[in-house]
C-alpha positions in Angstrom: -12.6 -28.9 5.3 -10.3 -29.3 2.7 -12.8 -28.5 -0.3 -13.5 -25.3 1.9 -9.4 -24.1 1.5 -9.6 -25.2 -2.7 -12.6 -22.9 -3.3 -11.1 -20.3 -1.3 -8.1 -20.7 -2.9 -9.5 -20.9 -6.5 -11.6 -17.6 -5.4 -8.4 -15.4 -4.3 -6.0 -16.6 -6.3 -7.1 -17.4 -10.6 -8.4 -14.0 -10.4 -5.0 -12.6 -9.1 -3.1 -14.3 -12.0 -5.3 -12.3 -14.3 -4.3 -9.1 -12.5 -0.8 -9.3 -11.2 0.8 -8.9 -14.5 -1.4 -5.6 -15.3 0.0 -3.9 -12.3 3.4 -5.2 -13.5 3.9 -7.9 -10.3 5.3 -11.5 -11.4 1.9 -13.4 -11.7 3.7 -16.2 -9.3 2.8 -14.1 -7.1 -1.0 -15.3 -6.6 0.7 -18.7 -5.4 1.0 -16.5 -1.9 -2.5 -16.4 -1.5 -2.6 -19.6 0.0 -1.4 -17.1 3.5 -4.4 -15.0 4.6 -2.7 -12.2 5.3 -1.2 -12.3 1.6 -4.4 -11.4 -0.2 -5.0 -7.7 1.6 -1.1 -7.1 0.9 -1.3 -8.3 -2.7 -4.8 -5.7 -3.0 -2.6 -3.2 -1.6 0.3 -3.3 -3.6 -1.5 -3.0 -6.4 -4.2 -0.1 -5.3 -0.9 1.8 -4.7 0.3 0.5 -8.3 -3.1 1.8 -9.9 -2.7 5.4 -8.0 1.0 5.6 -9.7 -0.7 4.8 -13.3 -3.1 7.5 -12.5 -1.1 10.1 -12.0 0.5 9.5 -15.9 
């Protein structure tokens, strides 16, 4: 059960570390995907981050 939470883990967060700081969010950040709910809110901040870099 445990291995089951690292690989989910591993899956959300290493590629969040990559992509927080793009969207200008402290890459610490990812650390919070360890909460489920976390991971939709993180996508959403930064969909609404990408649509602001759009419009420029």
């Amino acid at each position: 059960m445990e291995s089951i939470f690292w690989i989910i883990f591993a899956v959300t967060a290493i590629p969040m570390f990559k992509l927080l700081p793009f969207f200008g969010i402290n890459k610490y950040w990812a650390f919070t995907c360890i909460i489920p709910i976390a991971v939709p809110i993180l996508a959403w901040v930064m969909a609404i981050k990408l649509q602001e870099l759009e419009k420029r």
